[in-house]
C-alpha positions in Angstrom: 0.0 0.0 0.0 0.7 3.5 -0.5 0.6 5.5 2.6 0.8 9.3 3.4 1.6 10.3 6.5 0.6 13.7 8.1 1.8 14.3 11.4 1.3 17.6 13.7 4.4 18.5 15.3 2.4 20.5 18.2 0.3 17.7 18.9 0.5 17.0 22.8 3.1 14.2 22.7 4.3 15.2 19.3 5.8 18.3 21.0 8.6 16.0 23.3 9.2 13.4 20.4 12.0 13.7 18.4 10.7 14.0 15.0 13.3 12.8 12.7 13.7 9.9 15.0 10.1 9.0 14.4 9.3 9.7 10.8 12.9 7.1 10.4 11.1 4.6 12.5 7.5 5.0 11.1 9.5 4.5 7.4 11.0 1.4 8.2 8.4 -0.1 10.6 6.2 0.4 7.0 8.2 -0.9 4.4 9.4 -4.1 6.8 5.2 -4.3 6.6 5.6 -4.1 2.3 4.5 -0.3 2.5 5.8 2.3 1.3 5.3 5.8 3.6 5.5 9.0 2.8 5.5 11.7 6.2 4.7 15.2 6.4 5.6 17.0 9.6 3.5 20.2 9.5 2.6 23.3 12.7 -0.6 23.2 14.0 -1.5 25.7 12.4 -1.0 24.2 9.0 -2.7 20.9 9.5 -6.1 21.1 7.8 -4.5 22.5 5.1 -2.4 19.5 4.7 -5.1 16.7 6.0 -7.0 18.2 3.0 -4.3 18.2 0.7 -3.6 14.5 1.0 -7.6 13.5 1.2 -7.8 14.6 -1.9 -5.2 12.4 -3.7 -6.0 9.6 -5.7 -3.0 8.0 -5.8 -2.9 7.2 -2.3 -4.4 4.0 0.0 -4.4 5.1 3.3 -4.2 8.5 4.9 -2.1 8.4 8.1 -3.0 11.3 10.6 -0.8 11.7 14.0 -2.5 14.6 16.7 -4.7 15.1 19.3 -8.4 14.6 19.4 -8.9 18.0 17.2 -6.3 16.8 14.1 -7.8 12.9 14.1 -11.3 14.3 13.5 -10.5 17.0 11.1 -8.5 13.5 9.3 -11.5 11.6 9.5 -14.2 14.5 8.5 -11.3 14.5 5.5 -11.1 10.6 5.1 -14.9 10.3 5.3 -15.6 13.0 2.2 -12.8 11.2 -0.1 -13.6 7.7 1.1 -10.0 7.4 1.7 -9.4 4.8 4.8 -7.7 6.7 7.8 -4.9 5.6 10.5 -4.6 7.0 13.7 -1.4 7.5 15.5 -2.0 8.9 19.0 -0.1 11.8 19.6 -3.0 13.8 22.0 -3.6 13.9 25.4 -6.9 11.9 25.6 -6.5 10.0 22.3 -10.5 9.3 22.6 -11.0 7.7 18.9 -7.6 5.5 19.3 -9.2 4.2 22.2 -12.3 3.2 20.3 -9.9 1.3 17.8 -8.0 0.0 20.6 -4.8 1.5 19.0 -1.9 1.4 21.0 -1.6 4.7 23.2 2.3 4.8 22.5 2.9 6.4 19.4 5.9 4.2 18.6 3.9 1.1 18.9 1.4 2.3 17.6 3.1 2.1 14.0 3.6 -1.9 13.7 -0.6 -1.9 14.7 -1.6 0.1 12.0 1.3 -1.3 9.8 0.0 -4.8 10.1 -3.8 -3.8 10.5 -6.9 -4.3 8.4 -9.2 -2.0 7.1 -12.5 -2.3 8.7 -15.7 0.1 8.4 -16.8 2.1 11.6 -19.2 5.0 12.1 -18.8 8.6 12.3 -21.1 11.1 13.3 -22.0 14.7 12.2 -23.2 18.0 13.4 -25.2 20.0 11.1 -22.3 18.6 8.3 -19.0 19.0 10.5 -17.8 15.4 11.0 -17.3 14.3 14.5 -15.9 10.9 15.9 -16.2 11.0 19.5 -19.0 13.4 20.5 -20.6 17.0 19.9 -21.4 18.5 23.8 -22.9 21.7 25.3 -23.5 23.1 28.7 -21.5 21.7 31.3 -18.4 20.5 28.9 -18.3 23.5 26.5 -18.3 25.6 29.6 -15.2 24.0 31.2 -13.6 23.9 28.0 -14.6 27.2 27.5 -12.8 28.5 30.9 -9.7 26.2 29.8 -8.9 27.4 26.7 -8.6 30.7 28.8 -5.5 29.3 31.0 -2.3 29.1 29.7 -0.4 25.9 29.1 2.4 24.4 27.3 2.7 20.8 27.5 0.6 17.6 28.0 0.5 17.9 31.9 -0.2 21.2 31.5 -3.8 20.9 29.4 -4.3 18.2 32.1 -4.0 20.6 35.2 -5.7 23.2 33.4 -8.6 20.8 32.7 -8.8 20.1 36.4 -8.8 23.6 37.2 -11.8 24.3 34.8 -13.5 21.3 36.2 -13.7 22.6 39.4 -14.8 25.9 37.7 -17.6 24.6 36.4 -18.4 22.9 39.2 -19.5 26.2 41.5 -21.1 27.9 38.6 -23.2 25.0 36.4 -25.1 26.0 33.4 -28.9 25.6 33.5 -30.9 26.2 30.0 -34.0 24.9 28.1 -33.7 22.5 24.9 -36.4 20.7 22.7 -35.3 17.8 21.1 -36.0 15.0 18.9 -34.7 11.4 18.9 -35.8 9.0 16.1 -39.4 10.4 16.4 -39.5 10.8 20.6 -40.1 14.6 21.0 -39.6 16.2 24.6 -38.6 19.8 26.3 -36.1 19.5 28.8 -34.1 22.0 31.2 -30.8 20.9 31.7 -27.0 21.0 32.5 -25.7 19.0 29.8 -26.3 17.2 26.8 -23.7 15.3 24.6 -24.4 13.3 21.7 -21.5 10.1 21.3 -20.7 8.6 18.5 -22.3 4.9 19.3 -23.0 5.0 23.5 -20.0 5.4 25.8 -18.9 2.7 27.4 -18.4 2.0 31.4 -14.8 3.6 31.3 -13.9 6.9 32.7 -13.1 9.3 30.3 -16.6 8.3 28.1 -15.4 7.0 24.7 -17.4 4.3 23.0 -16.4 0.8 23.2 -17.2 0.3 19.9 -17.8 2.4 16.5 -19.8 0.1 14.6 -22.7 0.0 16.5 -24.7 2.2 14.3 -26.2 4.4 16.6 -25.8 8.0 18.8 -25.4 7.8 22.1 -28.0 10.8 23.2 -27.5 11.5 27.1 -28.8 14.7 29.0 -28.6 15.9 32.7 -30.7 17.6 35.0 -29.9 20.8 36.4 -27.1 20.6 38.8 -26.4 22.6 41.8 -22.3 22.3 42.4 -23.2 19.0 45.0 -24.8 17.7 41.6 -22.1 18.8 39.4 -19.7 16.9 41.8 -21.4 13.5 42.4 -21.5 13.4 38.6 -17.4 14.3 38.2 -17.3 11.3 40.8 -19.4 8.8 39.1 -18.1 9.8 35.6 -14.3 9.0 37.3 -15.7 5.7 38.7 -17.3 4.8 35.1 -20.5 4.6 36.6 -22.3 7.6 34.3 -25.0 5.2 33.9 -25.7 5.0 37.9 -26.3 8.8 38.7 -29.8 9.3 39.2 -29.8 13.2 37.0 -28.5 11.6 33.7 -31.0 9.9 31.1 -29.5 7.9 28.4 -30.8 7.2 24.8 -29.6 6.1 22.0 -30.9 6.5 18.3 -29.4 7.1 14.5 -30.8 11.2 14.6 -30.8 14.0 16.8 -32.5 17.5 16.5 -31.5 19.9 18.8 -33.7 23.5 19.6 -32.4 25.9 22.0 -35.8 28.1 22.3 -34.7 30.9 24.9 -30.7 32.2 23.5 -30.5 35.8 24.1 -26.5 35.3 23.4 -23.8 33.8 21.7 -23.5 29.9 22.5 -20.9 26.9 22.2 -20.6 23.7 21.9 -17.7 21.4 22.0 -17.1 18.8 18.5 -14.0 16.7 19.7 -12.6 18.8 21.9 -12.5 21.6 20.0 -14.7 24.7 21.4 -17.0 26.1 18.4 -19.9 28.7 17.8 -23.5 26.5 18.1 -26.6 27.8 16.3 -30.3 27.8 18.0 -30.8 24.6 16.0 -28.6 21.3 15.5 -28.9 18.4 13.5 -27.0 15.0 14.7 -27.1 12.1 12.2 -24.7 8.8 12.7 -23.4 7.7 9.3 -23.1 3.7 10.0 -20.0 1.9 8.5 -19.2 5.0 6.3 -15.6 6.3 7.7 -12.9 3.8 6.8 -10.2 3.4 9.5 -7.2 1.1 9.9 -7.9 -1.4 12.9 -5.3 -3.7 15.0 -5.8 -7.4 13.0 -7.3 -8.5 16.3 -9.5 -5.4 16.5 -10.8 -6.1 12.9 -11.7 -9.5 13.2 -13.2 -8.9 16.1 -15.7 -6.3 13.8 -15.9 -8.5 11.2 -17.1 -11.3 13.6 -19.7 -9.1 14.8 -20.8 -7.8 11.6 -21.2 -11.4 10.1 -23.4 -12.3 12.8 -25.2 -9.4 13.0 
């Protein structure tokens, strides 16, 4: 296979990796595979130019994007357009989609799993168009991200300490607002603290990523409002990957979401894969089932394609 490799030298890890080193390594760990790899280490600031860039080539197999949780899902909105299947190489501080894939979370093992992988079909999700893998969020998470991306921070352990810090934010001052929504055809009007939308339901693990992206649905969960005691017990539970167990979150799941924010007198947000964006009165969810390409681990993949057979 043919592979181009675009990997962003500011990504979290990325940023302490020696960058020759790797791009050697990632080389060779590909061609001992029967591959031949091309890499392109680009700034931040230069990657969605580049992801683009390379989606759009038609002499190419497989798109290899290496980031944080923002560069993967700009890859895979990329990969999902062009049809052209997508690696993921780790390099962020979460890493939520690798985990999905079960990638390796070192980014120099990761390279003989995605070397020696398969290519299997998994889901992706978009909001109102903008491709998202993990999940599209408002109220309590866009507000903590919101009060992060205020802090400054220059390393992995520093987004960390800075997400604690607007966690704990968020936790004296809670959002409340109104939302009407619709769910495969089940309409209701809600107040609330949160709502995120996951691509296929989270599973029982910590930092809420999806067990598994070929599920074909959205994972649709709201809270009710939180006073700071609220907001707490639900950090807890979340921590003890017990989401499921706190008594102010509801849980659905279904292929479409419509969203309706009937009482904004301001500018809102929302958070799409970490990344903190502008959110209109009205949203559309949809979950595109088996429509993103990725490369999986071999076991990974014929774990999928056991399920899909018997499915």
């Amino acid at each position: 296979m043919r592979v181009q490799a675009i990997f962003n030298k500011d990504g979290g890890t990325f940023r302490t990796t020696d960058m020759d080193a790797f791009v050697r390594h990632a080389e060779k760990v590909f061609a001992d595979a029967g591959h031949h790899l091309d890499c392109d280490v680009v700034e931040g600031a230069d990657i969605e130019m580049a992801l683009k860039r390379c989606a759009g080539r038609d002499d190419l197999d497989v798109m290899l994007a290496g980031g944080g949780d923002g560069t993967i899902s700009a890859a895979a909105g990329f990969a999902w357009k062009s049809g052209i299947p997508l690696g993921v190489v780790p390099a962020g501080t979460m890493n939520l989609f690798a985990r999905s894939l079960k990638i390796p979370l070192d980014v120099w093992q990761s390279l003989a799993a995605l070397a020696n992988g398969q290519v299997v079909e998994a889901d992706i999700g978009s909001a109102d168009g903008r491709a998202f893998v993990h999940q599209f969020a408002a109220g309590l998470h866009a507000r903590m991200v919101r009060l992060r991306n205020a802090m400054t921070y220059r390393s992995r352990l520093g987004k960390i300490a800075a997400n604690v810090r607007a966690a704990t934010g968020v936790v004296f001052d809670p959002p409340e607002f109104e939302v009407e929504f619709e769910v495969d055809g089940v309409r209701e009007h809600r107040k609330v603290s949160a709502i995120n939308v996951s691509n296929n339901r989270f599973g029982n693990v910590s930092l809420l990523y999806a067990d598994d992206v070929t599920g074909g649905h959205l994972g649709f969960y709201t809270t009710q409002p939180l006073k700071p005691g609220g907001v707490a017990k639900l950090a807890v539970d979340i921590l003890r990957g017990r989401l499921r167990d706190n008594p102010d979150v509801t849980e659905m799941t279904g292929a479409a979401v419509d969203l309706h924010f009937p009482k904004v007198d301001r500018a809102i947000n929302c958070v799409i894969d970490g990344e903190l964006l502008p959110m209109n009165r009205d949203v559309s969810l949809r979950l595109h089932s088996g429509e993103l390409k990725v490369i999986a681990p071999k076991a990974e993949a014929s774990a999928v394609a056991r399920s899909s057979a018997a499915a």
